[in-house]
C-alpha positions as CSV (number, residue, x, y, z in Angstrom):
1,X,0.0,0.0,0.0
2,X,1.0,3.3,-1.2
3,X,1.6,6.2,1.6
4,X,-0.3,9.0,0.7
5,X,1.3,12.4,-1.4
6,X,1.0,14.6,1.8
7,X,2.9,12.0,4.2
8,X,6.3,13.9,4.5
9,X,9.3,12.5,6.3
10,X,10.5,14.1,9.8
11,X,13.2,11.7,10.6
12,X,16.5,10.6,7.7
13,X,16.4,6.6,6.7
14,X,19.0,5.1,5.9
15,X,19.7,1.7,4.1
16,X,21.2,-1.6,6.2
17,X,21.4,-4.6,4.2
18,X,18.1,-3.4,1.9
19,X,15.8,-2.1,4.4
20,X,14.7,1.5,5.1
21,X,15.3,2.1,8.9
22,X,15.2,5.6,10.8
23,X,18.5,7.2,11.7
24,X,19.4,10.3,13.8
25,X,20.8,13.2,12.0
26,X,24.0,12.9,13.0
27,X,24.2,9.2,11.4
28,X,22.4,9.9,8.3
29,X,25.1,13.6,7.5
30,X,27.9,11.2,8.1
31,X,26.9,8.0,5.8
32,X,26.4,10.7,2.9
33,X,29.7,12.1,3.4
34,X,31.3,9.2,3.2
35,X,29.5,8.2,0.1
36,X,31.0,11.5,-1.4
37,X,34.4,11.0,0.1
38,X,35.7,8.2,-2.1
39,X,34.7,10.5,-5.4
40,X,37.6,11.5,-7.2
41,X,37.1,15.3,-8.4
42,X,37.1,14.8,-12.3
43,X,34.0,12.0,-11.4
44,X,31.7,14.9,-9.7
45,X,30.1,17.9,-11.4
46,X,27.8,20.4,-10.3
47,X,25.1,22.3,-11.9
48,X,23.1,25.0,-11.2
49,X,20.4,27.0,-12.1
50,X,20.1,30.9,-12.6
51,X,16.5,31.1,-11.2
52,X,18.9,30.7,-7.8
53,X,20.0,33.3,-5.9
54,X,23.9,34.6,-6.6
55,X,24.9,33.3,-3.1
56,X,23.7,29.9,-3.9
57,X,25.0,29.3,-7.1
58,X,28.4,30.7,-5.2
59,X,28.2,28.3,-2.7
60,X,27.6,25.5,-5.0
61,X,30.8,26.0,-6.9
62,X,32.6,26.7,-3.7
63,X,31.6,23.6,-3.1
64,X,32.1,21.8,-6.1
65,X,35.7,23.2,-6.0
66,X,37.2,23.3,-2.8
67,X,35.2,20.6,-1.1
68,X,35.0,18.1,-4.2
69,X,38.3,19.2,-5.7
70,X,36.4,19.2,-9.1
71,X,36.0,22.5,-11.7
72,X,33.1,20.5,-13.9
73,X,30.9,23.5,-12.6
74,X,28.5,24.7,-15.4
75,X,24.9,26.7,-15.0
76,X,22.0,27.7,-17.0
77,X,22.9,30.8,-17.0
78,X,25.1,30.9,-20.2
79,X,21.7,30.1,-21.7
């Protein structure tokens, strides 16, 4: 049975050994960044989009290049 559209989530899950199962915050930060952490920098690329705000699309390529090590940073923009 289908949860309805309005359900939303208050709590991260996170995945052991195929099941969904609720995890604190702290748990659920730390398992994504160490999914990112084994990503070599010419792997990742970030996009963004130019109905965002200048700081956002800022911080995304921050990111992109100083957390991720990768330039493969492009936007809508040049659109």
């Amino acid at each position: 049975m289908r949860a309805p559209r309005h359900v939303r989530l208050t709590t991260p899950l996170v995945r052991d050994g195929g099941v969904l199962r609720e995890a604190s915050w702290e748990e659920a930060l730390d398992r994504a960044a160490a999914g990112f952490r084994g990503v070599p920098g010419d792997a990742y690329g970030m996009f963004s989009c130019s109905k965002a705000t200048n700081e956002l699309n800022f911080m995304a390529q921050k990111f992109a290049r100083v957390v991720m090590g990768s330039n493969n940073v492009d936007s809508c923009n040049r659109t």
